[in-house]
BANUKE-640253 format. One record per residue (C-alpha): residue number from 0; residue in three letters; z, y, x. Coordinates in Angstrom, 1 decimal, m for minus. Example, Ala and Ser with C-alpha at 12.3 -4.5 7.8 and 13.67 -1.06 7.14 Angstrom:
2
<rec num="0" residuo="ALA" pz="7.8" py="m4.5" px="12.3"/>
<rec num="1" residuo="SER" pz="7.1" py="m1.1" px="13.7"/>
end
This chain:
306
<rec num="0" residuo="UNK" pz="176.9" py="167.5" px="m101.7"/>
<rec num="1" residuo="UNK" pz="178.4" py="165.2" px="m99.6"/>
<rec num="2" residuo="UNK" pz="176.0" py="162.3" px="m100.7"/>
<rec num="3" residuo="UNK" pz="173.5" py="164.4" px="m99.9"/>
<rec num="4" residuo="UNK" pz="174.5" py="165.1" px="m96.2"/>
<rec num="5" residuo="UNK" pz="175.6" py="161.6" px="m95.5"/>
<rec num="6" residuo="UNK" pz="171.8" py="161.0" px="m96.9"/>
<rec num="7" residuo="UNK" pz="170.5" py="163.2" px="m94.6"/>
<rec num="8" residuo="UNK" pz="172.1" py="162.5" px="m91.7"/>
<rec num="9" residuo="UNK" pz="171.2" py="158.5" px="m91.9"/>
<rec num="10" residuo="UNK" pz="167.4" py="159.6" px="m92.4"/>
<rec num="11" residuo="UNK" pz="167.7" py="162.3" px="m89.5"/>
<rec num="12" residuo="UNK" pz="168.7" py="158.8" px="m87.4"/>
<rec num="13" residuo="UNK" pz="166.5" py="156.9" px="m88.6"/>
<rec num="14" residuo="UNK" pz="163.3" py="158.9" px="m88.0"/>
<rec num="15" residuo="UNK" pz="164.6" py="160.3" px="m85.1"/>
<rec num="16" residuo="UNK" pz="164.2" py="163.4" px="m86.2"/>
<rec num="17" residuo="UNK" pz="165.8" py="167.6" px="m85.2"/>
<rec num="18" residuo="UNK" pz="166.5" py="169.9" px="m87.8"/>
<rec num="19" residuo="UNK" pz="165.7" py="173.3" px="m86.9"/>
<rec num="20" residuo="UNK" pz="167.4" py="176.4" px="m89.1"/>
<rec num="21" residuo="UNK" pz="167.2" py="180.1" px="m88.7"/>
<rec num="22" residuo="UNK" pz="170.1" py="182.3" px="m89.1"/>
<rec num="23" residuo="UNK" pz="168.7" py="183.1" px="m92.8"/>
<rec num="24" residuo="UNK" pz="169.0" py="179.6" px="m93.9"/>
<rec num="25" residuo="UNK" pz="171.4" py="178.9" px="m97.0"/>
<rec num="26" residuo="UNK" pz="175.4" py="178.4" px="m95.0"/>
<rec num="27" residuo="UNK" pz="174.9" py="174.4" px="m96.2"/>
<rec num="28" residuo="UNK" pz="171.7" py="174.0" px="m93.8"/>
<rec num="29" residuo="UNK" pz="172.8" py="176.0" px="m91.7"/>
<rec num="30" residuo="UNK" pz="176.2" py="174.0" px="m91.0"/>
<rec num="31" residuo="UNK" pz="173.9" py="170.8" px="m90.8"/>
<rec num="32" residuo="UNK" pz="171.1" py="171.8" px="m88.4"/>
<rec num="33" residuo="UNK" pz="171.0" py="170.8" px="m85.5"/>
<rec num="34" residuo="UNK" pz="169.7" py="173.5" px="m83.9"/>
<rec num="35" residuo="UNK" pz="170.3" py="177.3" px="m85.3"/>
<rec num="36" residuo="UNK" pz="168.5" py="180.3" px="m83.9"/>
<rec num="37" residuo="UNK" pz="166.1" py="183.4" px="m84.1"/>
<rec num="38" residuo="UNK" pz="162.5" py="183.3" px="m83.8"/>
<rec num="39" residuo="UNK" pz="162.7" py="183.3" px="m80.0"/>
<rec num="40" residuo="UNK" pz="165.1" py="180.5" px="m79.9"/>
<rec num="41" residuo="UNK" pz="163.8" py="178.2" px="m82.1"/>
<rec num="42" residuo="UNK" pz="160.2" py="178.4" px="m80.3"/>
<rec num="43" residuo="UNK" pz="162.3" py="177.5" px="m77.2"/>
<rec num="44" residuo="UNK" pz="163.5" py="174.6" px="m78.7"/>
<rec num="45" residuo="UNK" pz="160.8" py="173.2" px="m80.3"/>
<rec num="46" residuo="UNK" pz="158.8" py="173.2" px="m77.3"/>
<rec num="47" residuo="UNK" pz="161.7" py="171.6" px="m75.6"/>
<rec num="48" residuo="UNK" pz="163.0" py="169.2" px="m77.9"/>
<rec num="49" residuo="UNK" pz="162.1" py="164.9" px="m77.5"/>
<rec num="50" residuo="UNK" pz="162.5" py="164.1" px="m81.2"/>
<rec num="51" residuo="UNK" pz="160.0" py="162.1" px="m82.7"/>
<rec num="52" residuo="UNK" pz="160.0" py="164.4" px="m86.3"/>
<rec num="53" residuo="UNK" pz="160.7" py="167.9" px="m86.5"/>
<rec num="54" residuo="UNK" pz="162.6" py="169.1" px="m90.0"/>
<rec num="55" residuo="UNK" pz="161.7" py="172.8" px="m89.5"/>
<rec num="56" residuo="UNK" pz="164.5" py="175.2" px="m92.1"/>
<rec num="57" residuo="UNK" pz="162.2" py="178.2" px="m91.7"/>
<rec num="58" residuo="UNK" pz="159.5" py="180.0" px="m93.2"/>
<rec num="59" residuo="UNK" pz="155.9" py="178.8" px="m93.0"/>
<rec num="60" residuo="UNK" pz="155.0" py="180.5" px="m89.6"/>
<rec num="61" residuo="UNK" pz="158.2" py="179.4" px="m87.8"/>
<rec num="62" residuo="UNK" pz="156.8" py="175.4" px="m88.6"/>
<rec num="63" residuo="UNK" pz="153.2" py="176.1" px="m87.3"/>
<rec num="64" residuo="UNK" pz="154.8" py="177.8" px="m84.0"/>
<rec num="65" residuo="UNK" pz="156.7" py="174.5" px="m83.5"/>
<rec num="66" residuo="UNK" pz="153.3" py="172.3" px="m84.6"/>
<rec num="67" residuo="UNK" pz="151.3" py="174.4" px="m81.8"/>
<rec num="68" residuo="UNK" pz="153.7" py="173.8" px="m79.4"/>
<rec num="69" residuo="UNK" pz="153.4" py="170.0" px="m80.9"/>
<rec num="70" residuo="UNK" pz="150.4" py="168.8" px="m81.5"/>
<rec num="71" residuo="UNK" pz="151.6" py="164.8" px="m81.3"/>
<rec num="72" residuo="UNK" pz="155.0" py="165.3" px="m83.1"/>
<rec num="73" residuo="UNK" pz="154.9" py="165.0" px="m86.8"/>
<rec num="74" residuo="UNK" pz="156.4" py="168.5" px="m88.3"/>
<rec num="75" residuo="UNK" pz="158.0" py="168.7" px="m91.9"/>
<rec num="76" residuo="UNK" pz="159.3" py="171.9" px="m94.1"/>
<rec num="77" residuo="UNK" pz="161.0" py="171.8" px="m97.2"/>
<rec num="78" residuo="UNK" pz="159.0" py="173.7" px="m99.5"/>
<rec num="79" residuo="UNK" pz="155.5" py="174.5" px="m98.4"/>
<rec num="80" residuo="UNK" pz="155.8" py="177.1" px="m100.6"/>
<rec num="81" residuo="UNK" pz="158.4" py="179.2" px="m98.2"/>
<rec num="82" residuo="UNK" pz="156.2" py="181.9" px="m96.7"/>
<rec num="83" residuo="UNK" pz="156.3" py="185.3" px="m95.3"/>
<rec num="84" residuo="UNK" pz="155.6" py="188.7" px="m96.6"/>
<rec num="85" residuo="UNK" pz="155.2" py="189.9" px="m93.2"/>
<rec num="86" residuo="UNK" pz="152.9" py="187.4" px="m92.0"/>
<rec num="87" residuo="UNK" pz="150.9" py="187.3" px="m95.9"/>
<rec num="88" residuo="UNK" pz="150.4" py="191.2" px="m94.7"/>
<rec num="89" residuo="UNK" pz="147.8" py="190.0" px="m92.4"/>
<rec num="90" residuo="UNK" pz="145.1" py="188.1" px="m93.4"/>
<rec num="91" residuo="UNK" pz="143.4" py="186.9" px="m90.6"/>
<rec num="92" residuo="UNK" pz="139.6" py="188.4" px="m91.8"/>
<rec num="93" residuo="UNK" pz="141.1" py="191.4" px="m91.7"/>
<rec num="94" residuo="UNK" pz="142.8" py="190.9" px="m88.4"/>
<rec num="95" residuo="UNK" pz="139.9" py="189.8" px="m87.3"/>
<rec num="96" residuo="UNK" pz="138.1" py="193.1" px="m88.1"/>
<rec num="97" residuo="UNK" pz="140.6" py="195.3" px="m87.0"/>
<rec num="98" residuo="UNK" pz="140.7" py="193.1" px="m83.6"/>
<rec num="99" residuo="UNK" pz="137.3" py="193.3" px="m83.2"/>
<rec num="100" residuo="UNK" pz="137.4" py="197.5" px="m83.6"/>
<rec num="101" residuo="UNK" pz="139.9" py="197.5" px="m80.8"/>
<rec num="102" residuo="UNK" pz="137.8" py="195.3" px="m78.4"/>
<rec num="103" residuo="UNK" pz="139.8" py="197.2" px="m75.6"/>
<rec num="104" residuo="UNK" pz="143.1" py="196.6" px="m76.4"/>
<rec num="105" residuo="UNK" pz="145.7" py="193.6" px="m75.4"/>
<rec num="106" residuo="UNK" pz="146.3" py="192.7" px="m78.6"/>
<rec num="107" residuo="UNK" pz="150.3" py="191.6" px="m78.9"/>
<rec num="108" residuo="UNK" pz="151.5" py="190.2" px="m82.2"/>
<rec num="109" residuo="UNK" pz="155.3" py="189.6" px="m83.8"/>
<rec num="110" residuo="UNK" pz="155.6" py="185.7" px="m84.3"/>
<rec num="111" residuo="UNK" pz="156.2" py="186.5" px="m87.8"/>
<rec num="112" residuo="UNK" pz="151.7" py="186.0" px="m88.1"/>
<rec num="113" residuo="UNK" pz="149.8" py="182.8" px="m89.2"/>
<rec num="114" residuo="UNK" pz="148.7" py="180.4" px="m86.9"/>
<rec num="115" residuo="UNK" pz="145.3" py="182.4" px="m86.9"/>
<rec num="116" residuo="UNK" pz="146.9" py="185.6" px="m86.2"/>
<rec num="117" residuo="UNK" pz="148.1" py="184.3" px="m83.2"/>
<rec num="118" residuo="UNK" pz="144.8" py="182.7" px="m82.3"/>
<rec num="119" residuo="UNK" pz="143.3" py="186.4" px="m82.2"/>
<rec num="120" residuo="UNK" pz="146.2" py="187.5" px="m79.8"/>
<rec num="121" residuo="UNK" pz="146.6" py="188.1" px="m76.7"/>
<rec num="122" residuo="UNK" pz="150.2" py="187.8" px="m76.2"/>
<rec num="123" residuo="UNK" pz="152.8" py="186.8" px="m78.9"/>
<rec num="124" residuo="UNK" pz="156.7" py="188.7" px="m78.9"/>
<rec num="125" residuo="UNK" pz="159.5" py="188.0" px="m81.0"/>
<rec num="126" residuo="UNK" pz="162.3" py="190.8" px="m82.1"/>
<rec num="127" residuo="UNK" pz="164.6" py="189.7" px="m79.2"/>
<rec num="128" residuo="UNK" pz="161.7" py="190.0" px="m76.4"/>
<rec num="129" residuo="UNK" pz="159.0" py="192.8" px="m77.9"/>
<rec num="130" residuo="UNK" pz="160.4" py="195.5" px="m75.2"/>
<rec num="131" residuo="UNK" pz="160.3" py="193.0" px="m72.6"/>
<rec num="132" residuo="UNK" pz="156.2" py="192.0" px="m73.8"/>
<rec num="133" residuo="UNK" pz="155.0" py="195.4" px="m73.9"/>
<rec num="134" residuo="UNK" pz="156.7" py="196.7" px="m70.5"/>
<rec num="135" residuo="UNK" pz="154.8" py="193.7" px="m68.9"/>
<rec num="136" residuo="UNK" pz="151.2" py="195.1" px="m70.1"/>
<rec num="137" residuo="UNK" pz="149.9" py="197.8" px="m67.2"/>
<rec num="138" residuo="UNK" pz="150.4" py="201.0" px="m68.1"/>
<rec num="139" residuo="UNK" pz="146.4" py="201.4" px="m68.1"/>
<rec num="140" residuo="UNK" pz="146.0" py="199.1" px="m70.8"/>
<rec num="141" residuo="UNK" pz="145.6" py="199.9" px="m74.4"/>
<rec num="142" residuo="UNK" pz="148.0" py="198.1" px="m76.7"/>
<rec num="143" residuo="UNK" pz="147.5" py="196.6" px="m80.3"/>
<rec num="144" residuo="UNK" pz="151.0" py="195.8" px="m82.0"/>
<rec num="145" residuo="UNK" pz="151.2" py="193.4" px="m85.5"/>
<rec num="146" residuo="UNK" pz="151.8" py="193.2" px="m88.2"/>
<rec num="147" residuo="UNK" pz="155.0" py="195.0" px="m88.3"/>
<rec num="148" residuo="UNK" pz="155.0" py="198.6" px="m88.0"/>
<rec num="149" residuo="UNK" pz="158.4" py="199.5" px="m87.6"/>
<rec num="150" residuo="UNK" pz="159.8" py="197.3" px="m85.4"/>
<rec num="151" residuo="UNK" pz="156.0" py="198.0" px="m83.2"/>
<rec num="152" residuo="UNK" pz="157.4" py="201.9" px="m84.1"/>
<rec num="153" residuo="UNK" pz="160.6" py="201.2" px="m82.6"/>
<rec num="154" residuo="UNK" pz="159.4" py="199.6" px="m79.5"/>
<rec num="155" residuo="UNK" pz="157.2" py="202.6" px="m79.0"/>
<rec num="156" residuo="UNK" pz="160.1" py="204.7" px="m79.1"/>
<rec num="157" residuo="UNK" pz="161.8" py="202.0" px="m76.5"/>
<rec num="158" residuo="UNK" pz="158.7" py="202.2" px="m74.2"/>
<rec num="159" residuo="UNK" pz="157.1" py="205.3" px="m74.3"/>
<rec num="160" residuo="UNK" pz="154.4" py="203.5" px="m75.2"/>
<rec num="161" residuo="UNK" pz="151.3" py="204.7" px="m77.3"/>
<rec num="162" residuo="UNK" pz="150.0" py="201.7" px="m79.5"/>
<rec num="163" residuo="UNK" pz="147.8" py="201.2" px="m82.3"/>
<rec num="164" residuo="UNK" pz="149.7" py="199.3" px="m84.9"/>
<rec num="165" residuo="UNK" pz="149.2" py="197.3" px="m87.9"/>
<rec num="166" residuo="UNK" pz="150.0" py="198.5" px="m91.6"/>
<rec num="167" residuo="UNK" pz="152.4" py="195.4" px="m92.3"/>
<rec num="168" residuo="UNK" pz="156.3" py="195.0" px="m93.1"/>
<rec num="169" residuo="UNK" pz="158.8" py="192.8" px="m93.9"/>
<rec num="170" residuo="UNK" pz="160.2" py="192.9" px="m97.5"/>
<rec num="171" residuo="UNK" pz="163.5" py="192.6" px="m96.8"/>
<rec num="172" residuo="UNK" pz="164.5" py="195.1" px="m93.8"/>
<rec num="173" residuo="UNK" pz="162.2" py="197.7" px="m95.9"/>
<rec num="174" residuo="UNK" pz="163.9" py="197.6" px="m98.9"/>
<rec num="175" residuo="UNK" pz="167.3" py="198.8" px="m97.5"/>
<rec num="176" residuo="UNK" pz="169.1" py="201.9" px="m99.6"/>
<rec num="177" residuo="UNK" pz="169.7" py="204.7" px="m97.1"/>
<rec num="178" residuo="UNK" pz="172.1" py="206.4" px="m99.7"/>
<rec num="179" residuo="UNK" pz="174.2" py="203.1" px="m99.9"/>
<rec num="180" residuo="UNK" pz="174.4" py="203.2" px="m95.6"/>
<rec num="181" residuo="UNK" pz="175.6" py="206.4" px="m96.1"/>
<rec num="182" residuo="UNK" pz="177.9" py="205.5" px="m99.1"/>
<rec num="183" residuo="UNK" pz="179.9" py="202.2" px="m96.9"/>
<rec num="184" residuo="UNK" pz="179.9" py="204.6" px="m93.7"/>
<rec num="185" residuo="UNK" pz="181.9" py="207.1" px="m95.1"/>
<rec num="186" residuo="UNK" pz="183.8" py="204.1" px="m96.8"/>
<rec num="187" residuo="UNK" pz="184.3" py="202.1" px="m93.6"/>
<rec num="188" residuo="UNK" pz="184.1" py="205.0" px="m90.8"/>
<rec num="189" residuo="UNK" pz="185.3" py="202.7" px="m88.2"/>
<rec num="190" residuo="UNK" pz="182.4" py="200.3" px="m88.4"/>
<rec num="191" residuo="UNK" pz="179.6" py="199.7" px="m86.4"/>
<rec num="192" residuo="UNK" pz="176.4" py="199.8" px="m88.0"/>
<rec num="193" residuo="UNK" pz="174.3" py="197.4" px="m86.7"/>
<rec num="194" residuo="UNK" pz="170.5" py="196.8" px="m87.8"/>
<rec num="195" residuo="UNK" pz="167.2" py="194.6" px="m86.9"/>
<rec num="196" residuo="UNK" pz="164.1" py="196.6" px="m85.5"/>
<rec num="197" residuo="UNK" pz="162.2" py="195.4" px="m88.6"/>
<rec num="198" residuo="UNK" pz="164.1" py="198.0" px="m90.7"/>
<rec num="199" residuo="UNK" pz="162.6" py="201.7" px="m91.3"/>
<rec num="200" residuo="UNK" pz="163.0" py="204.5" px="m88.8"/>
<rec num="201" residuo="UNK" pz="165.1" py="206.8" px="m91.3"/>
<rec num="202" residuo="UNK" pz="167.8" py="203.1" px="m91.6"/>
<rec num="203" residuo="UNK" pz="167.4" py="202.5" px="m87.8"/>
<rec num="204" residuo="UNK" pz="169.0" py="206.4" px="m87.8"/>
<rec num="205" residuo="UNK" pz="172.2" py="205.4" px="m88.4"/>
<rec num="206" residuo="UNK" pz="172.4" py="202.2" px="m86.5"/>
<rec num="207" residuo="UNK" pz="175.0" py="202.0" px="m83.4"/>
<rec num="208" residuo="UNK" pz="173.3" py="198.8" px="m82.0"/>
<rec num="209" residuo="UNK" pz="169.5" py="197.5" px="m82.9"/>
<rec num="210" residuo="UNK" pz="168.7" py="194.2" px="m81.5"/>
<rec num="211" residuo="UNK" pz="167.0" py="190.7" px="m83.1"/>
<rec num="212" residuo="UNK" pz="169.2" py="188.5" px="m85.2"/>
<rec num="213" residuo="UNK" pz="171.0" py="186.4" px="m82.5"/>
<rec num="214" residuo="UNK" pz="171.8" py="190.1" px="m80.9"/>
<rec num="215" residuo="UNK" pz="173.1" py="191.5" px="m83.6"/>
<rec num="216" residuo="UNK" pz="175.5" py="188.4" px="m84.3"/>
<rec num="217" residuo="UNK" pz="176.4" py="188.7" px="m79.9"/>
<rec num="218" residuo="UNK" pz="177.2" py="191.9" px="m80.6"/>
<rec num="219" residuo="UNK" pz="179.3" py="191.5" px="m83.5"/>
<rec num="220" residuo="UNK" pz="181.6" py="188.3" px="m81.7"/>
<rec num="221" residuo="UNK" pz="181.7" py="190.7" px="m78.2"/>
<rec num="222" residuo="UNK" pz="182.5" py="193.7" px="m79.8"/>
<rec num="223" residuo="UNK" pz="185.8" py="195.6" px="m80.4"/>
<rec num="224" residuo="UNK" pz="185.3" py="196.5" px="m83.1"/>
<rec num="225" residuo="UNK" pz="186.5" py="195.2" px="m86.6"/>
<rec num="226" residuo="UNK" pz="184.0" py="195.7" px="m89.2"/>
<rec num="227" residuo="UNK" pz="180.2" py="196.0" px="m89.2"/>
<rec num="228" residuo="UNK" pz="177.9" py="197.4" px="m91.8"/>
<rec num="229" residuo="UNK" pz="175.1" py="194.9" px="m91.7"/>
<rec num="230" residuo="UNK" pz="170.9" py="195.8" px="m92.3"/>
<rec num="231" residuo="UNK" pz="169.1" py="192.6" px="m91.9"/>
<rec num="232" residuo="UNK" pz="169.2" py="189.3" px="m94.0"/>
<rec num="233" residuo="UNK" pz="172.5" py="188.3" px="m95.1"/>
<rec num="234" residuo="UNK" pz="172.3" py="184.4" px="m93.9"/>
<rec num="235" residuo="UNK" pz="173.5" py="185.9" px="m90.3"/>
<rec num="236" residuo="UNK" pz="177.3" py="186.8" px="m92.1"/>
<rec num="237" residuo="UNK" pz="177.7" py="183.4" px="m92.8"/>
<rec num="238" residuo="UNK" pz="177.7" py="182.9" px="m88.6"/>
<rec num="239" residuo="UNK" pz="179.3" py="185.8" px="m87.6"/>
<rec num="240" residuo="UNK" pz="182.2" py="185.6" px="m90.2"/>
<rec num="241" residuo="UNK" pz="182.1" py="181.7" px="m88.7"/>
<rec num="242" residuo="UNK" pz="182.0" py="183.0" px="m85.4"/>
<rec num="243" residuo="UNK" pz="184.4" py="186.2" px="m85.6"/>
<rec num="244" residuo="UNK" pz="187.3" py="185.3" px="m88.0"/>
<rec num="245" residuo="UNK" pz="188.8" py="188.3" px="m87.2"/>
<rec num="246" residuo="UNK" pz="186.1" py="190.9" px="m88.4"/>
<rec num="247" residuo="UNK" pz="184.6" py="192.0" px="m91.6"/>
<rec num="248" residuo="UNK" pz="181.2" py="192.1" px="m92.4"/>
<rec num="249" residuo="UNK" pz="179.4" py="194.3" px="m94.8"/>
<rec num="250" residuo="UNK" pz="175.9" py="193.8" px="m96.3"/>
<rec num="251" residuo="UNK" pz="173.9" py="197.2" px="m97.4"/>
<rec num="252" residuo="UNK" pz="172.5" py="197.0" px="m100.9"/>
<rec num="253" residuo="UNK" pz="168.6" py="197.4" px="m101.1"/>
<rec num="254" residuo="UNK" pz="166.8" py="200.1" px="m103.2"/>
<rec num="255" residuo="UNK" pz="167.8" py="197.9" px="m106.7"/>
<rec num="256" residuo="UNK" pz="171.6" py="197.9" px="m106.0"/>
<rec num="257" residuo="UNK" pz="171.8" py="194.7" px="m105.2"/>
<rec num="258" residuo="UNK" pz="174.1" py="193.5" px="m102.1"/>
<rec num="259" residuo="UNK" pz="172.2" py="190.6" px="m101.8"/>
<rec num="260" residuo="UNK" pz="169.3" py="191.4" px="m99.8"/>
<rec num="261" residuo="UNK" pz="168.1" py="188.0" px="m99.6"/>
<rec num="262" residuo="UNK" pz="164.7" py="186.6" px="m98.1"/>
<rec num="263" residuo="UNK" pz="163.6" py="185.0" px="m101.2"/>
<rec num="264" residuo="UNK" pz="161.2" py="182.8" px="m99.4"/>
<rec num="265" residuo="UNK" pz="163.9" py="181.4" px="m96.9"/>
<rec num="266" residuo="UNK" pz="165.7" py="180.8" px="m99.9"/>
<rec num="267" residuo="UNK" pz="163.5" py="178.3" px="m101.7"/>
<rec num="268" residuo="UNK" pz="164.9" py="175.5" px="m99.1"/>
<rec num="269" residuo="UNK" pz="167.5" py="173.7" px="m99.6"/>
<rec num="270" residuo="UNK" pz="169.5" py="170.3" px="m98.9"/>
<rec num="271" residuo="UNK" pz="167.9" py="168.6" px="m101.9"/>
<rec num="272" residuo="UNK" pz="164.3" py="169.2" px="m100.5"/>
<rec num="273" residuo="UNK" pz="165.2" py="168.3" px="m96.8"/>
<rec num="274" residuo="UNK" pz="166.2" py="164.7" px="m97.8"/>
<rec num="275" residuo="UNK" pz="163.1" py="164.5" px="m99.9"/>
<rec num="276" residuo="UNK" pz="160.9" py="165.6" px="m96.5"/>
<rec num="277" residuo="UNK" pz="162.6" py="163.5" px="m94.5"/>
<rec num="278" residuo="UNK" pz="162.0" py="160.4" px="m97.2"/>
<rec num="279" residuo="UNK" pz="158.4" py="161.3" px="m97.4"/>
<rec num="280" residuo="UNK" pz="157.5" py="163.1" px="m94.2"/>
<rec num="281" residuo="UNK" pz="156.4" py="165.6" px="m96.4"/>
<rec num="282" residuo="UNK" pz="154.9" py="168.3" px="m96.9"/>
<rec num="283" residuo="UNK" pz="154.0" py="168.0" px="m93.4"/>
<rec num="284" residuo="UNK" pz="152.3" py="171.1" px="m91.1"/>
<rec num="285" residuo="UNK" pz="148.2" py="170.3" px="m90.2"/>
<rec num="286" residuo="UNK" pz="146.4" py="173.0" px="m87.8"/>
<rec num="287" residuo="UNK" pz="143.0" py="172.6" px="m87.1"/>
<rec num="288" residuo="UNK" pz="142.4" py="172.1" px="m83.2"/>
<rec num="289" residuo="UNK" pz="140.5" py="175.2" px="m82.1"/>
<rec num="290" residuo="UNK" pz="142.8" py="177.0" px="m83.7"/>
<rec num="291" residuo="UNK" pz="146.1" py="175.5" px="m82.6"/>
<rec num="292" residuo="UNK" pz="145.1" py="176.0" px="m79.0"/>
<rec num="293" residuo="UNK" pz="143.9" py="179.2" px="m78.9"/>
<rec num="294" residuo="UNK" pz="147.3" py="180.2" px="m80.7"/>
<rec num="295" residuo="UNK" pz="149.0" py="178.0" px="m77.5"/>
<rec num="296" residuo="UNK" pz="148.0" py="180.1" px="m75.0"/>
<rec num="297" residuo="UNK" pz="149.4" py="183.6" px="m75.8"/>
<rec num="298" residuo="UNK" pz="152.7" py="181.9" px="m77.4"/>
<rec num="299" residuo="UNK" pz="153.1" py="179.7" px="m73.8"/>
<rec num="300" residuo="UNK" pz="152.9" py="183.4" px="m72.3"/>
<rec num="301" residuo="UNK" pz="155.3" py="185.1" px="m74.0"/>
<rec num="302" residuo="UNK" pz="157.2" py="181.5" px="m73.6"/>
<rec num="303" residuo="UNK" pz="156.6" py="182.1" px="m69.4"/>
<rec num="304" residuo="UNK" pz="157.4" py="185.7" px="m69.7"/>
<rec num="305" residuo="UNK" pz="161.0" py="185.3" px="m71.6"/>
end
């Protein structure tokens, strides 16, 4: 492994390039990014950042929100292959339909879409900001939320706000067991549970904080607490436990038993395959122009609004 990182690191200098992880990221890339974050945060520093190459440790949508907010860098993934069940639950000719029946509505969509999602969109919100987005729509507007339905159900409930949402979900935060939250609270009854807004209503029940991945691990470091029962994808333990020595952290098991309620498509990246992108510039992220900047505009306004 260590060839491998001294590898990486002389091509990263070499091509002047960043390396961009989410918190869901294996621990090894996520110890040799240069930049770790949410959804929110990566955006921010993608559009920020003076590299020459982007090295985006993500899923498929995270790389085309850094290419749209791009357009002249060159931007490279692992494994082209590493989607997104949430975003693969809208396809934009449906969207486009189900836009097009709502030709009233401000239409606000989860980063977690295709680029041509978010070219139908009006405004674009991540987990962290989504409460923030919606309150800044006038009350006399009508509201369109995708693709996820719970975490555009939650908001709902954090608004007051009526909107017509999309049928989609993330396959992850949906497949949590509510009979094994309930088995490791009576277990640990001094932990916090803490849970993304991505997860079901009847999960979110038991939750003593709800907030996007970076809140959940502020929480976690800030709290008093000692233990945490954790619903979202278990990459964040490996920064919290980094990042709060002190504390214990505990994942839930999803509806198969298994405490390893993993995002398989995060998964599929690894160091291996970011030496091998980094070699080849490949696979790199193409948008077609019309599309890349009609998806600009409503990510630069959620960008202006956060």
């Amino acid at each position: 492994m260590n060839n491998l990182i001294e590898k990486l690191n002389r091509l990263r200098k070499e091509r002047n390039a960043i390396i961009l992880a989410h918190y869901y990221q294996e621990p090894t890339i996520q110890d040799v990014a240069d930049f770790l974050g949410d959804s929110l945060a990566l955006a921010q520093a993608a559009k920020t950042t003076d590299a020459d190459v982007i090295l985006f440790c993500g899923v498929h949508f995270m790389a085309e929100t850094a290419k749209i907010l791009n357009p002249d860098k060159i931007v490279i993934v692992p494994d082209l292959n590493a989607g997104c069940s949430l975003a693969d639950s809208a396809p934009p000719d449906k969207f486009k339909e189900w836009v097009d029946s709502h030709s009233e509505h401000i239409v606000i969509s989860y980063i977690n879409c295709s680029a041509a999602v978010k070219s139908m969109s009006d405004i674009i919100c991540t987990s962290s900001n989504a409460v923030k987005i919606v309150n800044s729509v006038p009350k006399d507007k009508k509201i369109c939320f995708a693709p996820d339905k719970y975490l555009g159900k939650y908001v709902m409930k954090q608004t007051g706000r009526d909107m017509v949402l999309w049928d989609g979900s993330c396959q992850v935060h949906e497949i949590f067991s509510e009979l094994e939250v309930i088995k490791l609270t009576n277990k640990y009854p001094d932990a916090d549970v803490i849970a993304h807004p991505e997860c079901p209503e009847n999960i979110l029940n038991y939750a003593d904080f709800i907030g996007s991945t970076s809140s959940l691990l502020n929480y976690a470091i800030k709290s008093e607490k000692k233990e945490f029962i954790v619903l979202t994808e278990t990459g964040i333990i490996h920064q919290m436990q980094r990042k709060a020595t002190d504390k214990k952290f505990y994942p839930v098991p999803n509806l198969n038993g298994c405490s390893c309620n993993d995002c398989p498509h995060m998964k599929l990246n690894t160091l291996e395959k970011m030496v091998k992108a980094l070699e080849n510039l490949q696979p790199q992220i193409h948008l077609p122009e019309d599309i890349r900047l009609k998806a600009l505009k409503p990510l630069e306004r959620m960008l202006e609004l956060s």
